[in-house]
N, C-alpha and C positions, 0 to 999 in steps of 0.2 A: 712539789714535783722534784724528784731527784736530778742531778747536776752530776753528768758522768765527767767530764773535761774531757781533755784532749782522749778520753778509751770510751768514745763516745761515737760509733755510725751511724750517721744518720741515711734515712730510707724516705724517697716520695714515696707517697703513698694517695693521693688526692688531691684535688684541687681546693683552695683553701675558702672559693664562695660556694662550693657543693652541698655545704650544711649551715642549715639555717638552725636558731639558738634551739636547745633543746634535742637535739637529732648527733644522730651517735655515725661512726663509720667503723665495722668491724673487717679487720684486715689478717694477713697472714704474713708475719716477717723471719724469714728462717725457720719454719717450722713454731715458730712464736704468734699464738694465736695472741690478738690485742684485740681492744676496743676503743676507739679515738673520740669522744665527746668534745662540743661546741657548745658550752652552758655559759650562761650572762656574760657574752662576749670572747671567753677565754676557752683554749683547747686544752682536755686533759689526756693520757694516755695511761692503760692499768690494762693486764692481763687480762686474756677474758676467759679465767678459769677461777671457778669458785674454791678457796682453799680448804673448803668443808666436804666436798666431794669430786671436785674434778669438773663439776658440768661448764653448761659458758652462764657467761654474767651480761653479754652483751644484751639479750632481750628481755632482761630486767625493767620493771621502772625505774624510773629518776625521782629521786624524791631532793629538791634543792641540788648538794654535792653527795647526795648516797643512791648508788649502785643497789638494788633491790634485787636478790639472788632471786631467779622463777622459781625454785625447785623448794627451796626449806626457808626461805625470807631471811639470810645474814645479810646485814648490809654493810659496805664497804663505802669509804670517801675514796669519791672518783679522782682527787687530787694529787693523793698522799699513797692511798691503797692501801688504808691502815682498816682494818677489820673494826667493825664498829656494832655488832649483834653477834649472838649468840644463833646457829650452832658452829659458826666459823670463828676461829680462836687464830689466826694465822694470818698475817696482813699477805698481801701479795705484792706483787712488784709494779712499780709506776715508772714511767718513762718520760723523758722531755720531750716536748712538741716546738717548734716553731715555722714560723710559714717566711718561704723564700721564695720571691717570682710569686707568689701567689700561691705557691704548691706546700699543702704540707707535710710536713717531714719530722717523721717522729727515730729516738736516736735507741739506739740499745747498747752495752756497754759489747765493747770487743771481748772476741772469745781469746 
């Protein structure tokens, strides 16, 4: 997961017992489509645009930490967002998550 420091906003976005393990939250931040995952305890945040075409990634399966694109099957690590099949050759962007109040709040770097 990327570490913006202080050029780091973060945004609530949901409450943090909303997702139980395995179950995804896809959100809208600044025109920044995301997809928020809760897998074996830990919350991950990645784009939800496939860097092979554009489509979302959000209603993918999950296979362990990879993102299974619907459309052409590249899949991606939900953690990192690093591109991990072919025919996406492009990592995408991951964002940090941490939950405050119980609300979690994923950060994107300042424009």
């Amino acid at each position: 997961m990327k570490k913006f420091s202080e050029t780091t906003v973060y945004y609530t976005v949901g409450k943090a017992d909303q997702l139980s393990d395995g179950e995804r939250l896809l959100i809208d931040v600044d025109d920044n489509p995301i997809v928020i995952f809760f897998n074996n305890g830990e919350y991950f945040a990645i784009a939800d645009m496939c860097s092979h075409d554009n489509g979302t990634l959000g209603e993918g399966d999950l296979d362990k930490n990879e993102i299974i694109c619907p459309r052409h099957g590249a899949r991606f690590d939900i953690r990192t967002g690093k591109v991990l099949s072919l025919p996406a050759i492009v990592d995408i962007p991951s964002y940090p998550v941490r939950i405050i109040d119980g609300q979690i709040q994923v950060g994107l770097p300042k424009e």
